[in-house]
C-alpha positions in Angstrom: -107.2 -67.6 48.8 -107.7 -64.5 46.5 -105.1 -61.9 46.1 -105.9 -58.0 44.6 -102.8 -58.0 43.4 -100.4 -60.2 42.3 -97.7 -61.4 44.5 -94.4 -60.8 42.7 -92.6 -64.0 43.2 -89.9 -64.6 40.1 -89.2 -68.4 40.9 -86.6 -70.0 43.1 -83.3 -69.0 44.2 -81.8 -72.0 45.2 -82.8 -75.7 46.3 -81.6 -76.9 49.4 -80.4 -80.6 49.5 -79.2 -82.8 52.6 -76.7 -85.1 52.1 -74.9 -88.2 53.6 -71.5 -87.5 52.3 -70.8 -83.8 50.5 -68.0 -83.9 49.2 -68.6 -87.4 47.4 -71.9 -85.3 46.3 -70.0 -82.6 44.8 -67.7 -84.5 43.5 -70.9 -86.7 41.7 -72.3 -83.4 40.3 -69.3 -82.0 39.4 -68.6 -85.5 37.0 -72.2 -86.3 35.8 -73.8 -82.8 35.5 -70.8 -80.3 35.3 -71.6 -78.5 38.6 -69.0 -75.8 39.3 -68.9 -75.7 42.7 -69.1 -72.2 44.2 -66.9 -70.9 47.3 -65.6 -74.2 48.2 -62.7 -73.3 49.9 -65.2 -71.3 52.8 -67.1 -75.0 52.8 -63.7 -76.7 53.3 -62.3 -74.4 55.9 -65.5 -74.2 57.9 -66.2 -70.5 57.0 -69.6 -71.9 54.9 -71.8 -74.5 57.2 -73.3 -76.0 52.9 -71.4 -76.4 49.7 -73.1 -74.2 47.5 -73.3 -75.4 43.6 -74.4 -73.8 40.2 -75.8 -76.5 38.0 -76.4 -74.5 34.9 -79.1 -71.7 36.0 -79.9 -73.6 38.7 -78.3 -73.2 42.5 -77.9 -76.1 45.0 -77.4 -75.9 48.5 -75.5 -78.9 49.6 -76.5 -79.4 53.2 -74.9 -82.6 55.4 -77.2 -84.8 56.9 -74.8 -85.0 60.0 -74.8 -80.9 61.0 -77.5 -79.4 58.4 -77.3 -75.5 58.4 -80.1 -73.7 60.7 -82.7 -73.1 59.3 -83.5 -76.0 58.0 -86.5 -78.3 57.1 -88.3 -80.4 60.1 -86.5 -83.8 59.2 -83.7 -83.0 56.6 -82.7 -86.7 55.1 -80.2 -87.8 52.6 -82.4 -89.1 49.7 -85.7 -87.0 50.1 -85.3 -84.5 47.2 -86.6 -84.8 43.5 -85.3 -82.2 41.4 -86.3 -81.7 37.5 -83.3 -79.5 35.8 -84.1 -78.6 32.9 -82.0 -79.6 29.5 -81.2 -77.9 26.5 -80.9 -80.4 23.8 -81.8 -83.4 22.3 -83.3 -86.4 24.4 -80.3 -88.4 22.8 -77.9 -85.8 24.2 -79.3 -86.0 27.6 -78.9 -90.3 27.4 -75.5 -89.9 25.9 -74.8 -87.8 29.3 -75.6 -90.5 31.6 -74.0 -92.8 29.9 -70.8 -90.8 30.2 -71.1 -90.9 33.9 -71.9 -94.0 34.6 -75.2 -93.4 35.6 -77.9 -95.8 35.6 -81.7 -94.3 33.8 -84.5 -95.0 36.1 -87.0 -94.1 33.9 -87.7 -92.5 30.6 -87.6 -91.1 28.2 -91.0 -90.6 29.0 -93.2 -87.4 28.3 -93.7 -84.6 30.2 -95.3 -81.4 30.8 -92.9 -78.6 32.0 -93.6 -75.2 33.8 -94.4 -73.3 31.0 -97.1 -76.0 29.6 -95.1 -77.0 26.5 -94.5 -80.1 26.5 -91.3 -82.0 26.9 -89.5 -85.3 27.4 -88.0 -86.8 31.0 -85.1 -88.6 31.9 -85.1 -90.0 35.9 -82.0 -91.2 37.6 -80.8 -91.1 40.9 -77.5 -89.1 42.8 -75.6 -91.1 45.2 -77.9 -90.3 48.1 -80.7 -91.4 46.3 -82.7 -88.1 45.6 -84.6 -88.8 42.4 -83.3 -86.4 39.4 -84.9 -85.8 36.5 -83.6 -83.9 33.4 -86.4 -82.2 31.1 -86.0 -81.4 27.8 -88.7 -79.2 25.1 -86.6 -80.1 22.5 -88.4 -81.8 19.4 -85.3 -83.7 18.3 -84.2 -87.0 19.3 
């Protein structure tokens, strides 16, 4: 499909994840990737059907799998999401991170080409529910 002009999309606002257990998922992103989690006490009281959380300039919407929050995608499941954050920093820095947390490297590092067609290096690992993650960094150093 052709467009005359261009459509003025600036990238995404937030990603929406579904979870088996939130607050164990907060809690996970909070330790290993220094989430802050954002109006938790509307989640906790009720008043906010998703945890909401800022991973760096990224926003996650923390949906559970038991009452996911209308709209919502045809078959939201615990485990279905693979998110790339991206990392500023070393490859070394982003290893010594996992480490840290306790956190198991699924693949990597491995090379990569990011969004902007530079070229970068992946890390893959896995949150609690499963949903593949992957942290990205351009960073020439090791």
């Amino acid at each position: 499909m052709c467009h005359d002009a261009p459509v003025p999309i600036e990238g995404f606002d937030h990603v929406a994840i579904t979870v088996a257990d939130v607050d164990a998922t907060v809690a996970w992103y909070r330790r290993v990737l220094g989430a802050e989690p954002l109006h938790w006490e509307l989640w906790q009281s009720g008043k906010l059907p998703v945890a909401l959380l800022q991973v760096g300039a990224a926003r996650l919407s923390v949906h559970p799998a038991a009452a996911p929050a209308a709209p919502h995608a045809v078959a939201p499941t615990p485990g279905s999401a693979d998110l790339c954050f991206r990392f500023r920093g070393p490859v070394a820095a982003v290893l010594a991170l996992l480490e840290r947390g306790g956190v198991a490297v699924e693949e990597g590092p491995v090379p990569r080409p990011a969004a902007n067609g530079e070229r970068g290096t992946s890390v893959y690992f896995r949150d609690p529910d499963g949903n593949l993650l992957e942290l990205l960094t351009l960073s020439t150093e090791e």
